[in-house]
C-alpha positions, 0 to 999 in steps of 0.5 A, spaced: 500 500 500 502 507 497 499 512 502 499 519 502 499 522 509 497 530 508 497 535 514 499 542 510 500 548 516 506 550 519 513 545 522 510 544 528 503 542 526 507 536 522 511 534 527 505 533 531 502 528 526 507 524 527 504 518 532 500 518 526 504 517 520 509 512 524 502 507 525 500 509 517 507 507 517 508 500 520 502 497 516 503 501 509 509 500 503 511 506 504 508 513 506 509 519 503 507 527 506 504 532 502 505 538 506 506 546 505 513 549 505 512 552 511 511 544 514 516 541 509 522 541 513 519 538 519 515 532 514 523 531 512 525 530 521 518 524 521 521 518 522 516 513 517 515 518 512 519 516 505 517 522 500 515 529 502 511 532 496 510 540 498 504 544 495 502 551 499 494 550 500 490 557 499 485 554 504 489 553 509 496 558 509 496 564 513 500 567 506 495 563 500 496 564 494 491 565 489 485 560 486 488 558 480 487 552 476 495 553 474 495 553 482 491 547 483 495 543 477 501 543 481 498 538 485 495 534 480 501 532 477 503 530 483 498 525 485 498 519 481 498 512 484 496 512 491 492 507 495 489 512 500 489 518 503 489 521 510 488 528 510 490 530 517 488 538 519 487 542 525 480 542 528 478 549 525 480 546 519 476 542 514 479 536 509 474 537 504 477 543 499 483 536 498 479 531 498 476 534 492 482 535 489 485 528 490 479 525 488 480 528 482 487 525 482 484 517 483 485 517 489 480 511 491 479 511 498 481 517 503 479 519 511 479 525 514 476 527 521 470 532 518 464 535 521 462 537 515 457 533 510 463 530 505 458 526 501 463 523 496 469 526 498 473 521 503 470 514 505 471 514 512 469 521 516 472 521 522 469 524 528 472 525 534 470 527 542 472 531 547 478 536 546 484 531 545 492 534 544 492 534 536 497 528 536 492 524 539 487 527 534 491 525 528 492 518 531 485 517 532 484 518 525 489 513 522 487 508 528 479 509 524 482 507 518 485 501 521 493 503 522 495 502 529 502 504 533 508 498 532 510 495 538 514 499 543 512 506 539 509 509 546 506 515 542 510 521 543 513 526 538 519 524 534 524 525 529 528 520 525 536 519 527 541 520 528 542 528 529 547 533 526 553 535 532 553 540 534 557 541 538 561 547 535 556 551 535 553 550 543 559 547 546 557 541 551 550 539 553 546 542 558 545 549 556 538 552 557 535 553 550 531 560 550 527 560 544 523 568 542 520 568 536 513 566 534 510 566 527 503 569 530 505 575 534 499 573 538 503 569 542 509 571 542 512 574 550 515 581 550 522 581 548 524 586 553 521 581 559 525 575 555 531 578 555 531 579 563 529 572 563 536 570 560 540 577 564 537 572 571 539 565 567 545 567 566 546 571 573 544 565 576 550 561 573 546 558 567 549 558 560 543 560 556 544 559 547 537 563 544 535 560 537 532 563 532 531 564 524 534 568 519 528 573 520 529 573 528 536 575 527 534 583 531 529 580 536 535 574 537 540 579 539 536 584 544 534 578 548 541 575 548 545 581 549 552 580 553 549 574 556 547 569 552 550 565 545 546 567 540 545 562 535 539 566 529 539 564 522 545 558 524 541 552 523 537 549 519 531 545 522 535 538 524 540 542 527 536 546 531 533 539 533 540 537 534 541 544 539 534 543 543 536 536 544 542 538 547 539 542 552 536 542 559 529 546 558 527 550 552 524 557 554 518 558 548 512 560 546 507 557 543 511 555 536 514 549 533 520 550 536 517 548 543 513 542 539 520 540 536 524 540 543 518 535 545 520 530 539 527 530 542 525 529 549 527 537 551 522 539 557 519 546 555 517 552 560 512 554 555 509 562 554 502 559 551 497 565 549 490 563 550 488 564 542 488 557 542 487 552 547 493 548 550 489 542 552 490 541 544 496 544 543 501 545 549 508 541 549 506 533 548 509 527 552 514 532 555 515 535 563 512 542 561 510 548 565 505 553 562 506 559 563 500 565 561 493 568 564 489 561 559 482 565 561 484 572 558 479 576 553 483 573 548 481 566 549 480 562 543 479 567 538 485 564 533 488 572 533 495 573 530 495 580 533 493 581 540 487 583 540 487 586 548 491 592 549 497 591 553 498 583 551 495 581 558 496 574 557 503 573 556 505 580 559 503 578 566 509 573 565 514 576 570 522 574 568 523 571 575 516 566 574 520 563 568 527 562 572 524 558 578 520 554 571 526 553 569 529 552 576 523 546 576 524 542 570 531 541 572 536 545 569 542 545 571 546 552 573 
């Protein structure tokens, strides 16, 4: 069997369906990952994953491109001679813009979680109770579809090994990861209270690396200061996986960096908005503490930017709560 396994958002989005495509994995041929470039590199971490087909989804991107049939094709030349399809998407999400296309493709059976009426676009609709954490979600779905975890897979995040050294860039192991960057502003924790955080780490004998990408090189370097080694734009995402599995606790708010510091066993001190529930989407299967007022007015509104002025929810956040975190999750000074 060929099966295609889609979830087409961020990194961390992907990493999170990983307990999904290692079941899909252990009763398939091969698994191949349909997903967006700002989730590709993830998909290519995914232990069970063989191939990863990248396509930018207008119904799902926080940047679409335009409908287009131009667009579309794209994909379509890409589909051909799947056995089935699971299409993993977030709650808020529906699954039925792709099941049209890949039933356009041939594909012949397809299974999604739905709430919408899908007629004929997937085989198997999928409905889930409750408020699960979203690897659990997405295992739910290729446990409907008959695909269970091999033995010994306990259902945590993961990614494939081995990693990259990274020793000359971090020096030995037992660092405190701070990552300060988020891709929804939303959820970000002010810079100037972040880089107090690492003035206090630091004070305290912590050795502190701040991660971050190309684009985060400005905020990176406030937060470090003089007293931390700041580590912006040089990694790629395995070695940043290598990075965080090499330190004690990360320090990030809800972005991908948390749930890959999850998939390498890095306990998470995490600055988590309100904007989305984090019975869905706190750091999985790790030690965590979770900082930020959850019963702020942003509550579950999915905003990018902060609606409440002042960014209470994270804002709240003192620096001193985020060493005795750290301090809690055992990182060593």
């Amino acid at each position: 069997m060929r099966i295609l396994v889609a979830r087409l958002d961020n990194a961390g989005d992907v990493l999170l369906s990983g307990p999904c495509v290692r079941a899909v994995a252990a009763g398939a041929d091969s698994v191949t990952m349909l997903a967006g470039p700002h989730g590709r590199a993830a998909a290519e971490l995914l232990p069970g994953v063989d191939e990863v087909i990248e396509w930018c989804a207008p119904w799902i991107d926080p940047e679409p491109p335009p409908v287009t049939a131009e667009h579309t094709k794209t994909l379509r030349d890409k589909i051909t001679g799947f056995d089935a399809a699971l299409i993993v998407t977030s709650f808020h999400q529906s699954p039925l813009p792709l099941a049209l296309i890949l039933r356009e493709c041939g594909v012949p059976w397809i299974g999604a979680i739905s709430e919408d009426y899908p007629g004929s676009l997937v085989d198997l609709r999928h409905r889930v109770d409750g408020d699960p954490p979203e690897p659990e979600r997405a295992l739910s779905l290729a446990e409907a579809a008959g695909f269970t975890l091999p033995p010994g897979d306990d259902g945590t995040l993961a990614v494939r090994g081995p990693l990259p050294d990274v020793r000359g860039l971090t020096g030995e192991p037992g660092y405190v990861a701070v990552h300060p960057a988020a891709s929804v502003p939303a959820r970000a924790w002010p810079a100037e209270q972040c880089a107090e955080a690492v003035r206090l780490l630091a004070e305290d004998g912590y050795r502190v690396v701040v991660t971050g990408g190309p684009g985060d090189a400005d905020l990176t370097a406030r937060v470090a200061g003089e007293h931390a080694l700041d580590l912006a734009g040089r990694t790629d995402l395995n070695q940043l996986a290598a990075v965080l599995s090499r330190a004690s606790v990360l320090v990030a708010p809800n972005t991908g960096p948390a749930h890959l510091a999850a998939a390498v066993g890095t306990p998470v001190v995490s600055l988590f908005a309100p904007v989305v529930p984090a019975a869905r989407w706190a750091p999985y299967g790790v030690p965590s503490v979770l900082l930020g007022d959850q019963e702020a007015p942003c509550r579950d509104t999915r905003a990018r930017r902060c609606p409440v002025p002042g960014h209470p929810c994270l804002a709240g956040v003192t620096p001193d709560e985020v060493r005795q975190a750290v301090e809690k999750l055992g990182g060593a000074a």
